[in-house]
mmCIF file as Biopython writes it, N, C-alpha, C and O atoms, coordinates in Angstrom:
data_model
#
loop_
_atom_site.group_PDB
_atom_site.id
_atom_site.type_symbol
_atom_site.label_atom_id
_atom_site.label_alt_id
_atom_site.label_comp_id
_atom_site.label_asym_id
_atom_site.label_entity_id
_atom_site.label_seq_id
_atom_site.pdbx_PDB_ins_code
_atom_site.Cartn_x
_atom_site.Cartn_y
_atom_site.Cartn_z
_atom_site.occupancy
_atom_site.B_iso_or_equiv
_atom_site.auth_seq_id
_atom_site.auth_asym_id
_atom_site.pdbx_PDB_model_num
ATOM 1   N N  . UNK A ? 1  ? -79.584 21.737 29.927 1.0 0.0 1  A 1 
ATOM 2   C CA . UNK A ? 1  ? -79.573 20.299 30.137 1.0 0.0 1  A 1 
ATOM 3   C C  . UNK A ? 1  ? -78.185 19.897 30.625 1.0 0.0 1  A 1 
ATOM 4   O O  . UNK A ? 1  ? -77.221 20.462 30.110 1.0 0.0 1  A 1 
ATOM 5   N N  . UNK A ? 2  ? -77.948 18.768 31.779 1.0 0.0 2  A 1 
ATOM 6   C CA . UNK A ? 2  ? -76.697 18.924 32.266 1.0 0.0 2  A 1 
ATOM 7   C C  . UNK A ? 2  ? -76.700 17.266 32.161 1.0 0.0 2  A 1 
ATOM 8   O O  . UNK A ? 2  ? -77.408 16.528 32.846 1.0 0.0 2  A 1 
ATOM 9   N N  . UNK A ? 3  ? -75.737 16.844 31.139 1.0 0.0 3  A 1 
ATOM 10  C CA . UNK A ? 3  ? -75.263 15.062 31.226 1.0 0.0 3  A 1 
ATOM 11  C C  . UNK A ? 3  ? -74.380 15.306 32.184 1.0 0.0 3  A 1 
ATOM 12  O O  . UNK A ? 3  ? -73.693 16.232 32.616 1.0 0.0 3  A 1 
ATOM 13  N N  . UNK A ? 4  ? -74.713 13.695 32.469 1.0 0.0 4  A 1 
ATOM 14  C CA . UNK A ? 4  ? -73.327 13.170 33.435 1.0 0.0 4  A 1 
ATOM 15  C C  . UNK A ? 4  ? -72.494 11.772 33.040 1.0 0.0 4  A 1 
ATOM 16  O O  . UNK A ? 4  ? -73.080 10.697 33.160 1.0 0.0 4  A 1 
ATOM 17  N N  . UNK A ? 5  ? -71.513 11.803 32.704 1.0 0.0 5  A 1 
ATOM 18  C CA . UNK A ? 5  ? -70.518 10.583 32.391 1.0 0.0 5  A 1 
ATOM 19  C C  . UNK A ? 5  ? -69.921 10.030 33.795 1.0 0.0 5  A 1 
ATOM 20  O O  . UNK A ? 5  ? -69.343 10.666 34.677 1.0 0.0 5  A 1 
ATOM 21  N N  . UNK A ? 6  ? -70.200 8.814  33.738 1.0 0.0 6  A 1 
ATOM 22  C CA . UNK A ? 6  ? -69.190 8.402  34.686 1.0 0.0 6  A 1 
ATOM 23  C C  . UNK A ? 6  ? -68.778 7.229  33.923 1.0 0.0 6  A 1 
ATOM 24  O O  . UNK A ? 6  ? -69.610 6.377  33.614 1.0 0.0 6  A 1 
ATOM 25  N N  . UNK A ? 7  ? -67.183 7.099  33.502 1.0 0.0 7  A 1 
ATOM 26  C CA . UNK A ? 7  ? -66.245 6.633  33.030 1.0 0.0 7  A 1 
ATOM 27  C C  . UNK A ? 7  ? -65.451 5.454  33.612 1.0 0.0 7  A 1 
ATOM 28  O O  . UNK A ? 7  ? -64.634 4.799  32.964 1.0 0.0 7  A 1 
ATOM 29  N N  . UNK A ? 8  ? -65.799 5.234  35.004 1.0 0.0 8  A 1 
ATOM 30  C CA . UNK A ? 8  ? -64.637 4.476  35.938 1.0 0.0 8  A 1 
ATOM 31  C C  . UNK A ? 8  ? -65.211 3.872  36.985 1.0 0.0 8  A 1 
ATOM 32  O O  . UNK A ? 8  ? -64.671 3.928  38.090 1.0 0.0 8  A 1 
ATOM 33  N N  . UNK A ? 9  ? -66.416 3.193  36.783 1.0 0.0 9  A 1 
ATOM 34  C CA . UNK A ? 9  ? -67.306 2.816  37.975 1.0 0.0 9  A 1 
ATOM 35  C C  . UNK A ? 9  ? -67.041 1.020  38.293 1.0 0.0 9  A 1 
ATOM 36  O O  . UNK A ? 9  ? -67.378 0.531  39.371 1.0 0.0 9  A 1 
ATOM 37  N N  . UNK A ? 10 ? -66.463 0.272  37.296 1.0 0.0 10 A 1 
ATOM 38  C CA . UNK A ? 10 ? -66.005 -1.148 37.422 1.0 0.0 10 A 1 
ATOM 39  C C  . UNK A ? 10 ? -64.886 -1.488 36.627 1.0 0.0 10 A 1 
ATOM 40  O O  . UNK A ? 10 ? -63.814 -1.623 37.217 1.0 0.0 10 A 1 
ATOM 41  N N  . UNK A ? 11 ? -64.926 -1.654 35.397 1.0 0.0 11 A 1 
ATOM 42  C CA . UNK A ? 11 ? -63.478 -2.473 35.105 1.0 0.0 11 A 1 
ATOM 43  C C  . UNK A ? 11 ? -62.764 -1.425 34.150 1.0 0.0 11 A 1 
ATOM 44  O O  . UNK A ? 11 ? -62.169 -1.748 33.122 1.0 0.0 11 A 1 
ATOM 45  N N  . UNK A ? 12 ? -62.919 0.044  34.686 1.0 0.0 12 A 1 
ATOM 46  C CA . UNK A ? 12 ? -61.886 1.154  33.769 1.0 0.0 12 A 1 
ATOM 47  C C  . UNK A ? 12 ? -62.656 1.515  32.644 1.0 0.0 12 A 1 
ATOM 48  O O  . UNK A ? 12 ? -63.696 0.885  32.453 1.0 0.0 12 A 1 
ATOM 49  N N  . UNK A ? 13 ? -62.389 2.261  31.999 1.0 0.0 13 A 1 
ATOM 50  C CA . UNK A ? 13 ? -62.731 2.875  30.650 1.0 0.0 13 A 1 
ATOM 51  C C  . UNK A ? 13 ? -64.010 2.100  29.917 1.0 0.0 13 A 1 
ATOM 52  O O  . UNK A ? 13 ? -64.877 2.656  29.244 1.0 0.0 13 A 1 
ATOM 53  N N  . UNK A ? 14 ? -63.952 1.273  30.091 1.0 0.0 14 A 1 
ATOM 54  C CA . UNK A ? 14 ? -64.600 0.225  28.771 1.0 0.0 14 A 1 
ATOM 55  C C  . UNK A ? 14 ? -66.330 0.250  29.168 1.0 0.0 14 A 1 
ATOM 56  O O  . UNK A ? 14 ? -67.152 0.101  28.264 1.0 0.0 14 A 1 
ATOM 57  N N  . UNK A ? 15 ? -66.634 0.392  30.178 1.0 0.0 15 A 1 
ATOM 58  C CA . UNK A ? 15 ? -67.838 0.515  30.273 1.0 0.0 15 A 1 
ATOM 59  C C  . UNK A ? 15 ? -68.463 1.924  30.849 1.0 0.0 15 A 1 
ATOM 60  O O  . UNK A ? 15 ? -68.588 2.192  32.044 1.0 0.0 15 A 1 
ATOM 61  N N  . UNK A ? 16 ? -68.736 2.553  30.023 1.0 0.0 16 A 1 
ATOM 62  C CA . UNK A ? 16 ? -69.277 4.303  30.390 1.0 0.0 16 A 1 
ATOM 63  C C  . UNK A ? 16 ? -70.789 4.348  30.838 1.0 0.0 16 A 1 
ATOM 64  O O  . UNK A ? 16 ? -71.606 3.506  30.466 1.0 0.0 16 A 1 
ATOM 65  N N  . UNK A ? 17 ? -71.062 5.312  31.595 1.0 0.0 17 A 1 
ATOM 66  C CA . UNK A ? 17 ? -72.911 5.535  31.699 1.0 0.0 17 A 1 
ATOM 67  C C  . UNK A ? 17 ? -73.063 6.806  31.720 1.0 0.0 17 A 1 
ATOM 68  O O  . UNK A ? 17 ? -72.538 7.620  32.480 1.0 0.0 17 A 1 
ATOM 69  N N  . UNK A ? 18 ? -73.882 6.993  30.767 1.0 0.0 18 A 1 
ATOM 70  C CA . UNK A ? 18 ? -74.395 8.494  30.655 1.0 0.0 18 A 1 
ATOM 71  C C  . UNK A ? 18 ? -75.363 8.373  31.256 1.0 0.0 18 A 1 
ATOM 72  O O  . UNK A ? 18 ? -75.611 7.269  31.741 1.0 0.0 18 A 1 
ATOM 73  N N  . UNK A ? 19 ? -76.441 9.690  31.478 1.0 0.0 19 A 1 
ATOM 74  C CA . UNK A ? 19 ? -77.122 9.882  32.661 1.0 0.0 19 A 1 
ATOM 75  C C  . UNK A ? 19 ? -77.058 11.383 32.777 1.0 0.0 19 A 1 
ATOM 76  O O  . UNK A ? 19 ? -76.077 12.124 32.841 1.0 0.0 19 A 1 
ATOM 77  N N  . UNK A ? 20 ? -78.762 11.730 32.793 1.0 0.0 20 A 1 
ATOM 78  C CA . UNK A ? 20 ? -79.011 12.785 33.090 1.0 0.0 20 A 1 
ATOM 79  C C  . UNK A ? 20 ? -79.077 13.372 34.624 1.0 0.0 20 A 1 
ATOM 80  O O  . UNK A ? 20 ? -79.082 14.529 35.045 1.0 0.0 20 A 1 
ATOM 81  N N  . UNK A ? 21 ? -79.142 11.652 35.516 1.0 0.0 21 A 1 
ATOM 82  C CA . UNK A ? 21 ? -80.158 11.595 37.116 1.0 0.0 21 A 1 
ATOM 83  C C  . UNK A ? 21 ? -78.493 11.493 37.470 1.0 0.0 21 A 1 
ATOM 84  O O  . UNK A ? 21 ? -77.929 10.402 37.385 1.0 0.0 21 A 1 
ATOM 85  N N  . UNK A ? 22 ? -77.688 12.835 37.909 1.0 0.0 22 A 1 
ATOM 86  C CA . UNK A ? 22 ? -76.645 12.677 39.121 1.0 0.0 22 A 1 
ATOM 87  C C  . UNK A ? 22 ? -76.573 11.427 40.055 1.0 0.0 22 A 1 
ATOM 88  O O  . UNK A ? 22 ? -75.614 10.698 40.310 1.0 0.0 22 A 1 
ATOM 89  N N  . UNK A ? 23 ? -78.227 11.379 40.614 1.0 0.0 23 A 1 
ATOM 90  C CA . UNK A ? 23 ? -78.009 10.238 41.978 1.0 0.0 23 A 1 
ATOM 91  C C  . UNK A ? 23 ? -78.231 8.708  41.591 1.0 0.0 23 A 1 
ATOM 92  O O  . UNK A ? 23 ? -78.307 7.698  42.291 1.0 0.0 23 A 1 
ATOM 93  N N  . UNK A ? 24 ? -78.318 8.948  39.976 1.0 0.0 24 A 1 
ATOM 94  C CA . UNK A ? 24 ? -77.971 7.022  39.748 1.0 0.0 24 A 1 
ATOM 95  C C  . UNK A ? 24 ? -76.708 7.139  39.224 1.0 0.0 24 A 1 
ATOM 96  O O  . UNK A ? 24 ? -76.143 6.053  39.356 1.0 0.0 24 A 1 
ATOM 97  N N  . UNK A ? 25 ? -75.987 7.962  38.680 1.0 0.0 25 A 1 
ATOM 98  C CA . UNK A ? 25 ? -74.679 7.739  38.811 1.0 0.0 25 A 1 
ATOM 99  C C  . UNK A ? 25 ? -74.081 7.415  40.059 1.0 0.0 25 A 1 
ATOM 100 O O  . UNK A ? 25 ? -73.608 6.280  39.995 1.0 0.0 25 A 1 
ATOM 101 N N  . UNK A ? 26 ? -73.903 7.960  41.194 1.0 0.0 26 A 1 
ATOM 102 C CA . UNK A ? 26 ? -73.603 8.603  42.366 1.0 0.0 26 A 1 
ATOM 103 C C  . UNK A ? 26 ? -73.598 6.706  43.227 1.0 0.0 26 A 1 
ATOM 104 O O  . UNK A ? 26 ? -72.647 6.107  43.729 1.0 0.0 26 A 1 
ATOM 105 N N  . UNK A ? 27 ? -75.185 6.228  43.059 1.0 0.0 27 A 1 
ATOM 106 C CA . UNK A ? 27 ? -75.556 4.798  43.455 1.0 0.0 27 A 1 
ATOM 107 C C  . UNK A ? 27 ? -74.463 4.803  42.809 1.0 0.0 27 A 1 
ATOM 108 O O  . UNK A ? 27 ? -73.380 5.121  43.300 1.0 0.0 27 A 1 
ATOM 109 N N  . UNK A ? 28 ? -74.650 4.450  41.650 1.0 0.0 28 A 1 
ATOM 110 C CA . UNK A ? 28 ? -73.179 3.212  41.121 1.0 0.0 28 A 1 
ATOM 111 C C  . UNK A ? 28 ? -71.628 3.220  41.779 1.0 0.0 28 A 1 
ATOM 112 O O  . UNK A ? 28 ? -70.958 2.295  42.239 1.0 0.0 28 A 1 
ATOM 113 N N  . UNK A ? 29 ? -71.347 4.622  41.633 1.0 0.0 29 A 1 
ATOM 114 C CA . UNK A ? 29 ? -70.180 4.533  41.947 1.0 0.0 29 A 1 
ATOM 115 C C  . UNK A ? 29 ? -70.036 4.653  43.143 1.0 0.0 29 A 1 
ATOM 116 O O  . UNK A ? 29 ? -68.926 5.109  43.415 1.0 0.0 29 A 1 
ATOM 117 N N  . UNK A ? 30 ? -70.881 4.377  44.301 1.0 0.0 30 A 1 
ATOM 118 C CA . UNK A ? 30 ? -71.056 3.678  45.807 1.0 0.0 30 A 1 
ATOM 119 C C  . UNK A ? 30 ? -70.758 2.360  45.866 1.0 0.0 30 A 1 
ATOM 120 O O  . UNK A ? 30 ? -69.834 1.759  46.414 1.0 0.0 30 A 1 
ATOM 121 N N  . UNK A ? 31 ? -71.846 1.938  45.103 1.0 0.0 31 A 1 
ATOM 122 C CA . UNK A ? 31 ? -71.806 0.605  45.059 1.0 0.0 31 A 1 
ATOM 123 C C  . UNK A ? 31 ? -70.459 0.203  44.830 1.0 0.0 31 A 1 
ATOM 124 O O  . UNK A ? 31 ? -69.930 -0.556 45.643 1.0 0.0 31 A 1 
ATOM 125 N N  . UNK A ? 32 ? -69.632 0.737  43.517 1.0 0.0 32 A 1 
ATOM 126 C CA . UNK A ? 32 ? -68.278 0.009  42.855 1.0 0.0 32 A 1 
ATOM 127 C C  . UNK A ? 32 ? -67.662 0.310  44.271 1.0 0.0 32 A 1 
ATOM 128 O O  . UNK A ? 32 ? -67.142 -0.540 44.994 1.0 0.0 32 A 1 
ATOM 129 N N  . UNK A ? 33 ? -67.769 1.354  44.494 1.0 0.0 33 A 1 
ATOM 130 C CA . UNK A ? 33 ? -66.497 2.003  46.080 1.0 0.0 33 A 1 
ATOM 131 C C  . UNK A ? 33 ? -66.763 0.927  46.884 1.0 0.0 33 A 1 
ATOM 132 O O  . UNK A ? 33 ? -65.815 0.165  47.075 1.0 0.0 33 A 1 
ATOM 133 N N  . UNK A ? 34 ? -67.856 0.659  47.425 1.0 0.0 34 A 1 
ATOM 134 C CA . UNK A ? 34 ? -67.634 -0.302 48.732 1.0 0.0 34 A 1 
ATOM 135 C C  . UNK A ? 34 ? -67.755 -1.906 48.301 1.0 0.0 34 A 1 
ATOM 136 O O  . UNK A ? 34 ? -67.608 -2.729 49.205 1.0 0.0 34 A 1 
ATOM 137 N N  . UNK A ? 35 ? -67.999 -2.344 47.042 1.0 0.0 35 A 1 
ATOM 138 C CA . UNK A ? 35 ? -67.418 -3.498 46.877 1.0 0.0 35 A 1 
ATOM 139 C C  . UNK A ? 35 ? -65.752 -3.889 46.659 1.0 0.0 35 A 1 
ATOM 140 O O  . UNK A ? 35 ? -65.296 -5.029 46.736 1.0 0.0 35 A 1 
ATOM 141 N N  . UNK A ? 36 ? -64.944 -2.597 46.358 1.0 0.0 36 A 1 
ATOM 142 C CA . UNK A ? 36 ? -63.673 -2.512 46.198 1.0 0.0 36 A 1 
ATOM 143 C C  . UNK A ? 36 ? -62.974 -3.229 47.350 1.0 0.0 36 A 1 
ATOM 144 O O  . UNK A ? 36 ? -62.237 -4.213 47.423 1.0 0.0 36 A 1 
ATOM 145 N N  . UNK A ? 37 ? -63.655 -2.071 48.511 1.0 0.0 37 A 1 
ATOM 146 C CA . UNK A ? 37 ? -63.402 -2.160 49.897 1.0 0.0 37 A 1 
ATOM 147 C C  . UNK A ? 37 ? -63.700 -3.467 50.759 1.0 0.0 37 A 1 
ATOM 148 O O  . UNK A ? 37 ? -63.000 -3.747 51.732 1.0 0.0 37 A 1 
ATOM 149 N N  . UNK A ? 38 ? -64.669 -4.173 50.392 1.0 0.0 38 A 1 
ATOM 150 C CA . UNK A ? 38 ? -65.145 -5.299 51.009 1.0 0.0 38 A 1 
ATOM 151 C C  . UNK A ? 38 ? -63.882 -6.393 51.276 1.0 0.0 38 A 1 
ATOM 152 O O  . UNK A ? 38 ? -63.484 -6.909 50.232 1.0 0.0 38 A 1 
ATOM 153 N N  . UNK A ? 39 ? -63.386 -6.705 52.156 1.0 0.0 39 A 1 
ATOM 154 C CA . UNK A ? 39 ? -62.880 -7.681 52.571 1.0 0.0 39 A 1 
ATOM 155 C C  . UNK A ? 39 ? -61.171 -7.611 52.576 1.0 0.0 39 A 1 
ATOM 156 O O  . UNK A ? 39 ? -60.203 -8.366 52.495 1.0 0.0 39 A 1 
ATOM 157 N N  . UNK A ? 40 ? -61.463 -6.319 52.713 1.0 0.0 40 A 1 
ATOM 158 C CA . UNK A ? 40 ? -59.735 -5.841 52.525 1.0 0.0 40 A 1 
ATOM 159 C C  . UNK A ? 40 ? -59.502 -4.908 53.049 1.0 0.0 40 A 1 
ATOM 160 O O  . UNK A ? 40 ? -60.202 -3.910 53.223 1.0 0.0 40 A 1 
ATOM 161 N N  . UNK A ? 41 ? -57.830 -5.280 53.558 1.0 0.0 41 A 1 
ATOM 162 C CA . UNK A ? 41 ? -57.627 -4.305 54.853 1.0 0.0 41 A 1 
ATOM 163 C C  . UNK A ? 41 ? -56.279 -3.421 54.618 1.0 0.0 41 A 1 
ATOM 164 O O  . UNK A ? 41 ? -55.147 -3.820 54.344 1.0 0.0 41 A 1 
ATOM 165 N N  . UNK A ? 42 ? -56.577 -2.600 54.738 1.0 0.0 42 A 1 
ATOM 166 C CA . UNK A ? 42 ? -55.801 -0.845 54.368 1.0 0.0 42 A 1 
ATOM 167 C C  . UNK A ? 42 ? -54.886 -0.679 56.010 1.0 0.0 42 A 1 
ATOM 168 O O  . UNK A ? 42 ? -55.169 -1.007 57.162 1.0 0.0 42 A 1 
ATOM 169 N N  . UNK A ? 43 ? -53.618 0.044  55.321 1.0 0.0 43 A 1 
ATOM 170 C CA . UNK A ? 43 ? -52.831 0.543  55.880 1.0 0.0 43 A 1 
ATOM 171 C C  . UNK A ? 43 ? -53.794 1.986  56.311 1.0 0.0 43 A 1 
ATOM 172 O O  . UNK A ? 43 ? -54.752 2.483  55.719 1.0 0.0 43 A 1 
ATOM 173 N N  . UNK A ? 44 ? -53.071 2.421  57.635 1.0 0.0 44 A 1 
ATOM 174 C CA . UNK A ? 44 ? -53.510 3.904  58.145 1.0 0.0 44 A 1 
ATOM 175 C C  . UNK A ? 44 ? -53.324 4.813  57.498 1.0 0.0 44 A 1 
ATOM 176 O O  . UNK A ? 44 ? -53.851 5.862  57.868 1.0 0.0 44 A 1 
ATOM 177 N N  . UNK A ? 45 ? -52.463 4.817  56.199 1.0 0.0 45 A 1 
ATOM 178 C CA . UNK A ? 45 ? -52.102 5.479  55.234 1.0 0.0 45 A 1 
ATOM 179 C C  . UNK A ? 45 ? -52.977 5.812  54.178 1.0 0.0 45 A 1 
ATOM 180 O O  . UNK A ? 45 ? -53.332 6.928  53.798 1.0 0.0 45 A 1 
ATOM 181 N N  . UNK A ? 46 ? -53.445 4.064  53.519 1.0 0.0 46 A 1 
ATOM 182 C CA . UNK A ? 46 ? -54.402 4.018  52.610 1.0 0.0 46 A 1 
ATOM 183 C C  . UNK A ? 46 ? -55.863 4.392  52.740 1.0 0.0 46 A 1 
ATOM 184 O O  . UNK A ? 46 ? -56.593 4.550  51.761 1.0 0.0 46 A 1 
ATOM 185 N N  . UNK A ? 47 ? -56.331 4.553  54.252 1.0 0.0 47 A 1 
ATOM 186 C CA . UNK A ? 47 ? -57.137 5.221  54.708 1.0 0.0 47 A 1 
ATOM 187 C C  . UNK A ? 47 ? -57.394 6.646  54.811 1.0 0.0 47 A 1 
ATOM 188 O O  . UNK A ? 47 ? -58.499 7.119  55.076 1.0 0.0 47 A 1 
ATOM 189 N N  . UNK A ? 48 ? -56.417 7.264  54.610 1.0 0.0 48 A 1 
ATOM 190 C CA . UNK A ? 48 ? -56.386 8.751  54.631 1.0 0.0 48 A 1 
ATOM 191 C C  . UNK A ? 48 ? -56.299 9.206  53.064 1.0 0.0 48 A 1 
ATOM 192 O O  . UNK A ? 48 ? -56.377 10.400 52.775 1.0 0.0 48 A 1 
ATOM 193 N N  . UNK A ? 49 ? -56.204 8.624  52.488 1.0 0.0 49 A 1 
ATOM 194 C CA . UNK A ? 49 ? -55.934 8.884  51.338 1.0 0.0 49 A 1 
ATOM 195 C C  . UNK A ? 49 ? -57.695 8.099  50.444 1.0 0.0 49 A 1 
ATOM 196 O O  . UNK A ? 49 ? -57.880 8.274  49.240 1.0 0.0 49 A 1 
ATOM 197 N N  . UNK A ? 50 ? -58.533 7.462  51.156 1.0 0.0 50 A 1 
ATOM 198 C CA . UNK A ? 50 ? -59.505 6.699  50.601 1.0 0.0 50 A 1 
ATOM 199 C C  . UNK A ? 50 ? -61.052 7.395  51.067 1.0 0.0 50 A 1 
ATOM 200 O O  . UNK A ? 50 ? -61.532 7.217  52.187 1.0 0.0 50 A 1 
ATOM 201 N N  . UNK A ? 51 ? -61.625 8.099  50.133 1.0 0.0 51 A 1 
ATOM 202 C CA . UNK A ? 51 ? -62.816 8.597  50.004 1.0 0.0 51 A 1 
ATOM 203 C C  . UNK A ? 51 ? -63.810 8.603  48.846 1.0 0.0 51 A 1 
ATOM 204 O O  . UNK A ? 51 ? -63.443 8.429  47.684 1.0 0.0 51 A 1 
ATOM 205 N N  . UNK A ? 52 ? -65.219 8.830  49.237 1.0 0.0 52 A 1 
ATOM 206 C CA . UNK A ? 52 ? -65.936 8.582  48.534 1.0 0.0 52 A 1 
ATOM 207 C C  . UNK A ? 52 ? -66.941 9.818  48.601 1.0 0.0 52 A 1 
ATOM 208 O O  . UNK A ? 52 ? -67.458 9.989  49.705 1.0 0.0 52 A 1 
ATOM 209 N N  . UNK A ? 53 ? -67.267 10.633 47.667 1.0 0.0 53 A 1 
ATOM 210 C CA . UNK A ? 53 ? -67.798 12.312 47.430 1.0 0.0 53 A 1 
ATOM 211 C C  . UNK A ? 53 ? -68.182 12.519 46.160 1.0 0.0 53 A 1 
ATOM 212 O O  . UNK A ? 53 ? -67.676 12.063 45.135 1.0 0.0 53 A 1 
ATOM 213 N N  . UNK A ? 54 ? -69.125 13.250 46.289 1.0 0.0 54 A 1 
ATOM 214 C CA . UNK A ? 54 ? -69.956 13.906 45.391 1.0 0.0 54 A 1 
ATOM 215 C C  . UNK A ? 54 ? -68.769 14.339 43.614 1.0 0.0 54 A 1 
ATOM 216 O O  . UNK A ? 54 ? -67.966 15.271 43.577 1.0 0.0 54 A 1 
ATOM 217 N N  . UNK A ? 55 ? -68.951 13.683 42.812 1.0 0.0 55 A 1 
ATOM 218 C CA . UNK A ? 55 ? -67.969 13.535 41.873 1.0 0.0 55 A 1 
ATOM 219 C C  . UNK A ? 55 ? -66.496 12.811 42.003 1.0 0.0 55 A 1 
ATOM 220 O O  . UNK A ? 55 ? -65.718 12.814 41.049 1.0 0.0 55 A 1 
ATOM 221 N N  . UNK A ? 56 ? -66.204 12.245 43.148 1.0 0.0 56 A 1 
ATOM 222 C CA . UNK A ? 56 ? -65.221 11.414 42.688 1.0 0.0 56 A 1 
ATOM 223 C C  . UNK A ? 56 ? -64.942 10.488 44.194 1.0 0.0 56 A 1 
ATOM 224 O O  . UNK A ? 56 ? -64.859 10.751 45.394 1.0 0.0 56 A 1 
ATOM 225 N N  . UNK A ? 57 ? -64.859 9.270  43.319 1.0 0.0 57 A 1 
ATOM 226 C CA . UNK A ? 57 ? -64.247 8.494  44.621 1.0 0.0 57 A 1 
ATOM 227 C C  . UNK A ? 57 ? -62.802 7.631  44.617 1.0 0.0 57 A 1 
ATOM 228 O O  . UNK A ? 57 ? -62.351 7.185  43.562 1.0 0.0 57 A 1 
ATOM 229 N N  . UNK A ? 58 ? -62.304 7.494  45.562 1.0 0.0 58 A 1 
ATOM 230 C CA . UNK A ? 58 ? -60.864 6.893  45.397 1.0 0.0 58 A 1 
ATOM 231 C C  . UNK A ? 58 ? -61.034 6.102  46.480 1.0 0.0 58 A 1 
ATOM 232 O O  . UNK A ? 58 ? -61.640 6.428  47.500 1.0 0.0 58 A 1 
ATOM 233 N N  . UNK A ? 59 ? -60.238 4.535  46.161 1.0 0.0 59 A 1 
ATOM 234 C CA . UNK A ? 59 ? -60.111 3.531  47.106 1.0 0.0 59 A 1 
ATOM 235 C C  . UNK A ? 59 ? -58.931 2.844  47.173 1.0 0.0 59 A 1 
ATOM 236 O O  . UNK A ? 59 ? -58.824 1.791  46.544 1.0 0.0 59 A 1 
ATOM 237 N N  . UNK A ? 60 ? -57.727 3.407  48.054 1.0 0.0 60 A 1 
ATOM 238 C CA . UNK A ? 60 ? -56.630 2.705  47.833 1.0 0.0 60 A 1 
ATOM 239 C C  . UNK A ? 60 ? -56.672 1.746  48.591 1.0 0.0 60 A 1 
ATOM 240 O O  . UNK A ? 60 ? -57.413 1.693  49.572 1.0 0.0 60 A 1 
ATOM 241 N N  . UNK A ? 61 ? -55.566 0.499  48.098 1.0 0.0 61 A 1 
ATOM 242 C CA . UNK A ? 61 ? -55.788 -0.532 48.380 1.0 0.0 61 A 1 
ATOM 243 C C  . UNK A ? 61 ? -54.129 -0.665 48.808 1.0 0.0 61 A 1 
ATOM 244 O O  . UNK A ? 61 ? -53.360 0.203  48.395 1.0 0.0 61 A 1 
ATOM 245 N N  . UNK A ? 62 ? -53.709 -1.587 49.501 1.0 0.0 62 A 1 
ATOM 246 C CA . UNK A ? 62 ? -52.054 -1.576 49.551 1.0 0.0 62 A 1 
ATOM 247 C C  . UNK A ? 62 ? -51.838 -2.982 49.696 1.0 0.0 62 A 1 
ATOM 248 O O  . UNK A ? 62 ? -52.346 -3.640 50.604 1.0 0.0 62 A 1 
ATOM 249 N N  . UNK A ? 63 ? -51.026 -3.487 48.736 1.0 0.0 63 A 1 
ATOM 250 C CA . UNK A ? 63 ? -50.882 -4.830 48.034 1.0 0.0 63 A 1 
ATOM 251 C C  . UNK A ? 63 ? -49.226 -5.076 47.179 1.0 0.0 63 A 1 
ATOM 252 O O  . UNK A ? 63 ? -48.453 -4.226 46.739 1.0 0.0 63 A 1 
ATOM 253 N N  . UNK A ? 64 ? -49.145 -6.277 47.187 1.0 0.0 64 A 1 
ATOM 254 C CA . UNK A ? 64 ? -48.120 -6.158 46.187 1.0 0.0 64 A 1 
ATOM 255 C C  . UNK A ? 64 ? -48.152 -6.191 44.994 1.0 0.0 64 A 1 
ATOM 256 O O  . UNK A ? 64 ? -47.114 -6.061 44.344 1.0 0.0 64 A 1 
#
């Protein structure tokens, strides 16, 4: 039997989802990734550094 935690899908730590189904984790943390992204604009930098993959996604943002 293989759980899956995902720990970091909206406001940090505080809200966890366990889950046996990989691809409703996977939805979620799509979803969190490209609402991050919505309406905000990245350095050529923060772009190279900003992906979204099978166990982990990162979305830098460059701000003060």
């Amino acid at each position: 039997m293989t759980v899956y935690v995902l720990c970091s899908y909206s406001d940090g730590l505080n809200d966890p989802v366990i889950s046996m189904d990989y691809q409703d984790l996977y939805k979620r943390m799509e979803k969190s990734y490209r609402m991050t992204l919505d309406h905000v604009s990245q350095t050529e930098e923060d772009q190279e550094n900003t992906y979204l993959s099978g166990f982990s996604a990162r979305a830098v943002i460059h701000g003060d």
